[in-house]
C-alpha positions in Angstrom: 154.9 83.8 65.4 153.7 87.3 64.3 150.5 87.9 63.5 148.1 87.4 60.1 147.8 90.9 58.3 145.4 90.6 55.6 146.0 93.0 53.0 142.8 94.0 50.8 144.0 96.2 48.5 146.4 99.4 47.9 147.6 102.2 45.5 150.1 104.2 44.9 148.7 107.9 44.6 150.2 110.7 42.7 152.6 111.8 45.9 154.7 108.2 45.8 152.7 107.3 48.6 151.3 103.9 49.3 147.2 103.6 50.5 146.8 100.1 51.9 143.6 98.9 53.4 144.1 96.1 56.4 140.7 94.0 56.5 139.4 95.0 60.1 141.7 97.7 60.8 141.8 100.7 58.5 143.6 102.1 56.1 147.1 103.4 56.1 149.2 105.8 54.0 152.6 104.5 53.4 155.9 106.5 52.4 156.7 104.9 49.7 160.9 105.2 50.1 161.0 104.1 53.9 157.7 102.1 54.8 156.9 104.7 57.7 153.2 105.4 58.3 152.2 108.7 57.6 148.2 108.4 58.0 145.9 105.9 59.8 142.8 105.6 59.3 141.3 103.2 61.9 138.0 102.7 63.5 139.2 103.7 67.0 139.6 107.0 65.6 137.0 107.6 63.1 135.4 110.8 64.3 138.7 112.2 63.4 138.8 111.4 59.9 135.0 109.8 59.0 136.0 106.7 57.2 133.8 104.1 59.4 134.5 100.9 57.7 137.1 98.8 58.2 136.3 96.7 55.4 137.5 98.6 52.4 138.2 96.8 49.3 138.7 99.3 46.9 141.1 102.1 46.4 140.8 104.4 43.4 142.7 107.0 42.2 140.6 109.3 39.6 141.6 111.1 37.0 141.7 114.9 38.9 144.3 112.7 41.7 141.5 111.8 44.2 141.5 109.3 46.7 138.0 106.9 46.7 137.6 104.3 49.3 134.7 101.4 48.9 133.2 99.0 51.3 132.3 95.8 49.3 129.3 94.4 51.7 125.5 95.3 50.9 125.6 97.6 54.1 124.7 101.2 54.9 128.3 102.0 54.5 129.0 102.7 50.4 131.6 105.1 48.9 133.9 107.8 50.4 135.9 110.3 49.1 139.3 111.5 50.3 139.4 115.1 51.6 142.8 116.1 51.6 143.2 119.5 53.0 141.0 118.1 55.8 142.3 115.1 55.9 139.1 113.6 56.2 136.4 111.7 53.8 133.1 112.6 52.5 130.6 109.5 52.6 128.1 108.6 49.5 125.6 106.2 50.4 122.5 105.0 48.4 119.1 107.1 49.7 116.1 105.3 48.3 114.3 108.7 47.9 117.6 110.4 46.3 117.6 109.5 42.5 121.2 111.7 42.3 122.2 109.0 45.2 124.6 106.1 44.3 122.8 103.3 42.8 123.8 100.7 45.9 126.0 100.7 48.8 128.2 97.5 47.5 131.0 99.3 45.7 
């Protein structure tokens, strides 16, 4: 028997490549055309890349072709932003003193 892979979500982005979030193990970037992965993004390797949750639930692609990641839980972990000629994130969270911070950390 292979094992349960729990898909949250995923999204094809602008390059014909597939983002798929794995509950409790990251998120991957897919070629679309053969499957290979071309990106992980997983916990063991998070100073790399700065995505620390492995929990993501939402993947958004905005208008201007950028990639947002959410954590769905009431936590300290809230919103990230895909960096691509870093290939890294940028994390929003709510600060309670920081009225230009998101509103909550449940995205």
């Amino acid at each position: 028997m292979g094992e349960n892979i729990d898909v949250a979500t995923l999204i094809e982005d602008n390059k014909n490549c597939i983002w798929v979030s794995i509950w409790d193990r990251g998120v991957y970037v897919l070629d679309k055309k053969s499957g290979n992965i071309l990106k992980r993004f997983e916990s063991n390797n998070s100073e790399n890349h700065q995505l620390s949750s492995t929990n993501i639930s939402v993947i958004y692609l905005d208008s201007k072709n950028r990639i947002w990641l959410g954590d769905p839980f009431d936590n300290e972990i809230g919103l990230f932003r895909y960096r691509e000629n870093e290939n890294k994130f940028v994390h929003y969270n709510n600060q309670v003193n920081d009225s230009t911070s998101i509103s909550s950390n449940e995205i």
